[in-house]
Structures are given as C-alpha cells and as structure tokens.
DRENPA-3360 file (N, C-alpha, C; in nm, 2 decimals, always signed):
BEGIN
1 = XXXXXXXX = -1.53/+3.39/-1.52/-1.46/+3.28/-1.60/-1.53/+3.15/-1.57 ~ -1.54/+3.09/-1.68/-1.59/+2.94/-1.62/-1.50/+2.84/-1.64 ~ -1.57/+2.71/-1.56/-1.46/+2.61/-1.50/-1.39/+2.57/-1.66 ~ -1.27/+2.55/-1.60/-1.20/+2.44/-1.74/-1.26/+2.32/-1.75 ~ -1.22/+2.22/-1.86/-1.31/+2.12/-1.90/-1.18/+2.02/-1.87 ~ -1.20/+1.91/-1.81/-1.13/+1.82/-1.74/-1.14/+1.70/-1.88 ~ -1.06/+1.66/-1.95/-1.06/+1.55/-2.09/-0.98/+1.41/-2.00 ~ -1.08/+1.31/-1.98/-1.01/+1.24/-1.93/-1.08/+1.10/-2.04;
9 = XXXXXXXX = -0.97/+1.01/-2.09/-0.99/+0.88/-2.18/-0.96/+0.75/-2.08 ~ -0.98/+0.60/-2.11/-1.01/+0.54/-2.05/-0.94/+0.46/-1.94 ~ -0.78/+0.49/-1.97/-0.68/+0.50/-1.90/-0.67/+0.56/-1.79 ~ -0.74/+0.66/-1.77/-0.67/+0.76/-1.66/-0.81/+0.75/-1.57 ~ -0.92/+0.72/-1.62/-1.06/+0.68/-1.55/-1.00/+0.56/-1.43 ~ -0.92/+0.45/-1.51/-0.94/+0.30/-1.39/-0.82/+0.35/-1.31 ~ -0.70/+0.49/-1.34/-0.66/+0.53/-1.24/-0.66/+0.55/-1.11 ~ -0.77/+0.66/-1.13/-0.87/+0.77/-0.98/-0.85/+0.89/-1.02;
17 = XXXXXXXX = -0.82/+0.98/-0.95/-0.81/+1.11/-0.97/-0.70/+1.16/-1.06 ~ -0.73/+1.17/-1.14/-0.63/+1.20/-1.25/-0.66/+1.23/-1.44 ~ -0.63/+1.32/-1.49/-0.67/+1.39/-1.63/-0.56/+1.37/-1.71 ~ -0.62/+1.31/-1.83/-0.55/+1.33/-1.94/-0.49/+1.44/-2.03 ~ -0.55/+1.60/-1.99/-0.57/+1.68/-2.05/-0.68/+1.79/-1.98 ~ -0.62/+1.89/-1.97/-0.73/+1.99/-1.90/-0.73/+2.17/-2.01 ~ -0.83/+2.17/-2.07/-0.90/+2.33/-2.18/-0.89/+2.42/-2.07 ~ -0.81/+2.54/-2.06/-0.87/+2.62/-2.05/-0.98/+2.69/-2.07;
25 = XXXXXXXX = -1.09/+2.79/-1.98/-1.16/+2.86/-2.08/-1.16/+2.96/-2.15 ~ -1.25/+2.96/-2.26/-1.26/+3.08/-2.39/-1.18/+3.23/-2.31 ~ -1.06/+3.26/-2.44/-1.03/+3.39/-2.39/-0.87/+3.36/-2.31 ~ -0.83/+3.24/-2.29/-0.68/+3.20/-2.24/-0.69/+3.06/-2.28 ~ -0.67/+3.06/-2.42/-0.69/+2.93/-2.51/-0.52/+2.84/-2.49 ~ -0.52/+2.79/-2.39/-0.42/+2.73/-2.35/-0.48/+2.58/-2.29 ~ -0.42/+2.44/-2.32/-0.43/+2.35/-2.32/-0.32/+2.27/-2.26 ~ -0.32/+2.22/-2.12/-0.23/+2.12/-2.04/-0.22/+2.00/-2.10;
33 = XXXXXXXX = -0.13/+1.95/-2.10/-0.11/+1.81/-2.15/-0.05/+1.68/-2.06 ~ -0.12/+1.61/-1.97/-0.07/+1.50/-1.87/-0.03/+1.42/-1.93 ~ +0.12/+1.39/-1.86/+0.14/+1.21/-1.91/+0.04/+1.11/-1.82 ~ +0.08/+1.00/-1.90/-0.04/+0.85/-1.89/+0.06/+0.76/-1.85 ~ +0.01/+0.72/-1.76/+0.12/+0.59/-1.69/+0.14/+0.50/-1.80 ~ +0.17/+0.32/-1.79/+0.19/+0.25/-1.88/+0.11/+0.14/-1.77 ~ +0.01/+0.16/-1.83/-0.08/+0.03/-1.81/-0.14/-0.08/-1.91 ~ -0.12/-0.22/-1.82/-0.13/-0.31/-1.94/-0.33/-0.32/-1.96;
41 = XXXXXXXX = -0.38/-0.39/-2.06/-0.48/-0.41/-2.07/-0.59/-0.42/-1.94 ~ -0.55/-0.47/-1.84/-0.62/-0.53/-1.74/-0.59/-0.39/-1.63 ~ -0.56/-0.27/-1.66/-0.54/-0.18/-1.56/-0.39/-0.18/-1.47 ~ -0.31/-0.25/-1.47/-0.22/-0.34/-1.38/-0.11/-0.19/-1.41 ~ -0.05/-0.18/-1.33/+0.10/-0.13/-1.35/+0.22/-0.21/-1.33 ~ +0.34/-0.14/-1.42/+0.44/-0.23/-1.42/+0.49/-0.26/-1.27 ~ +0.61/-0.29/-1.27/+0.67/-0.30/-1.10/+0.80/-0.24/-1.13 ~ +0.84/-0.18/-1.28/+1.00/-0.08/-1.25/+0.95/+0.00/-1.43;
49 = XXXXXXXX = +1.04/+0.15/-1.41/+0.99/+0.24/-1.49/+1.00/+0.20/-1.66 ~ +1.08/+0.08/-1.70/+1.15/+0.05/-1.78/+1.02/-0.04/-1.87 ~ +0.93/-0.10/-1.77/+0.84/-0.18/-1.84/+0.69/-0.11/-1.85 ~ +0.72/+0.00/-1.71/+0.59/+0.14/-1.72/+0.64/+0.20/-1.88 ~ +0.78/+0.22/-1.95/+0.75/+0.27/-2.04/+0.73/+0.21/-2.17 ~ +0.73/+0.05/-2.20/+0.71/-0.02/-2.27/+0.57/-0.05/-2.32 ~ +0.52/-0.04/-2.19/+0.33/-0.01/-2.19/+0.27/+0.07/-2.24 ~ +0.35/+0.17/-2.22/+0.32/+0.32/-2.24/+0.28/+0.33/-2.39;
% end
C-alpha cells in the first residue's frame, strides 16, 4: 500500500503540524476532512471560540 497524500492549503501550513485533508490510497478511496481553525489574515488566533468562528 502506499503512503496517503497529506493536502495541506495555506492556513494550516503557518499552523505546524497539521492537514487540511488527507487521500487515502488507490483501492480504499476514502478521503478525511480536518477542520481549519479561524485565523485572521496575519496568522493570529482569536482569544475565545466565538471570534475563532467568525474567522473561520
């Protein structure tokens, strides 16, 4: 079997360790779907979940 393919966009890059979305491989065609924090333009996080989901 080979490795899954890790999809990560530019949000979850200024994160660290962390995927937007991870492919199975061919043959268990199944596709994970991560939530994405709510960050503002400049990388920042909010400081309570209400304005993390406004960003969002």
């Amino acid at each position: 079997m080979s490795k899954p393919e890790v999809i990560c966009f530019p949000v979850s890059e200024r994160i660290g360790h962390y995927a937007d979305a991870v492919r199975v491989p061919p043959g268990y065609e199944l596709i994970l779907v991560l939530g994405t924090p709510g960050l503002d333009e400049n990388g920042a996080l909010a400081d309570n979940i209400t304005d993390q989901a406004r960003q969002a």
